[in-house]
N, C-alpha and C positions, 0 to 999 in steps of 0.2 A: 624249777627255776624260782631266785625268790624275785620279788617284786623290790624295786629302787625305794631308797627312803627320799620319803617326800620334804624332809627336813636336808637332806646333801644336797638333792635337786634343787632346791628355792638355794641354799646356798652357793652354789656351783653358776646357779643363772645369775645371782646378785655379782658374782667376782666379775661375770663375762660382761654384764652390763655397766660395772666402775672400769675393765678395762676398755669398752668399747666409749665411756664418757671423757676416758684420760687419752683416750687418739688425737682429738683438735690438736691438744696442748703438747704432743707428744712429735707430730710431723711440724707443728710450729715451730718447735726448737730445733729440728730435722730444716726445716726451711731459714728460718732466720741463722742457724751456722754455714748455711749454702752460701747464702747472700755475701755473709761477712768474708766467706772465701772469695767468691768473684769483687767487692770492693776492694779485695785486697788487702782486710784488714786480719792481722794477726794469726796468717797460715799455721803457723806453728802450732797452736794450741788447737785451734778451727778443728781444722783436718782430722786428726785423732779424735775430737770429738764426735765430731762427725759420723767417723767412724764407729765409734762405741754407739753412738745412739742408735744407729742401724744394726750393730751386729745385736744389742738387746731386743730392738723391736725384731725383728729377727728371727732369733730365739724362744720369744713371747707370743706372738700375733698366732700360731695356728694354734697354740693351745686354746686358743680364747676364740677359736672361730672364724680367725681372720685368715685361712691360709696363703691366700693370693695375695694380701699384703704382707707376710712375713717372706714371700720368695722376693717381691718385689723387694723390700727390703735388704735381701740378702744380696740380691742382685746390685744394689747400691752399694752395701758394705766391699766387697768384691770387686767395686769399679776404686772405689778408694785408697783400699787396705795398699796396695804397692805404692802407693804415692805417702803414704805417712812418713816414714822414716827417710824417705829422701830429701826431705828440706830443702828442696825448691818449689820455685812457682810452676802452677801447673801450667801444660801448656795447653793451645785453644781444641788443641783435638783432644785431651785430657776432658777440657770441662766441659768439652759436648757430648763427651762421652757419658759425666756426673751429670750432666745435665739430664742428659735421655732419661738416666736410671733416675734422679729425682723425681720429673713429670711423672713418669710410667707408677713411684710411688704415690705421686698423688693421683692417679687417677685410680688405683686401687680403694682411696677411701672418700666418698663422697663432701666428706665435711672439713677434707683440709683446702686449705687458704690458697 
């Protein structure tokens, strides 16, 4: 068996630790297009955001360690995703439903807002 290079490993831990410093900034903008959707402001674009930004984090988070925040995540993308293309307002059992799966994201990462 050979032995890991100890030159991938320091680099592999440095990627995990830039993506585990870009989390705050990452459910911030996860958080503040939440908001923007319950004020009502600019569903349109919101929403599909929204979406994307979940289905990346998603996508990304177990590579890097995070697995329980990348399900949590996908679990949000999934509450969403049928409501983008419809271009209406959502409705209250809609966003308590976005709601659940938001919390449930942030409680997956201790340092979001």
């Amino acid at each position: 068996m050979t032995q890991p290079n100890p030159a991938l490993l320091a680099f592999l831990e440095e990627q995990r630790a830039d993506y585990t410093r870009s989390l705050p900034g990452r459910l911030g903008q996860l958080l503040g297009l939440w908001q923007q959707i319950l004020n009502g402001d600019d569903l349109a674009q919101a929403l599909p955001a929204l979406e994307r930004h979940a289905h990346s984090l998603a996508g990304s988070a177990a590579t890097f360690g995070w697995a329980e925040l990348g399900l949590a995540a996908q679990a949000l993308e999934l509450a969403v995703e049928p409501h983008v293309s419809a271009g209406q307002p959502l409705s209250p059992q809609v966003k308590t439903e976005i709601s659940r799966a938001v919390e449930a994201l942030q409680q997956r990462f201790p340092g979001a807002a």
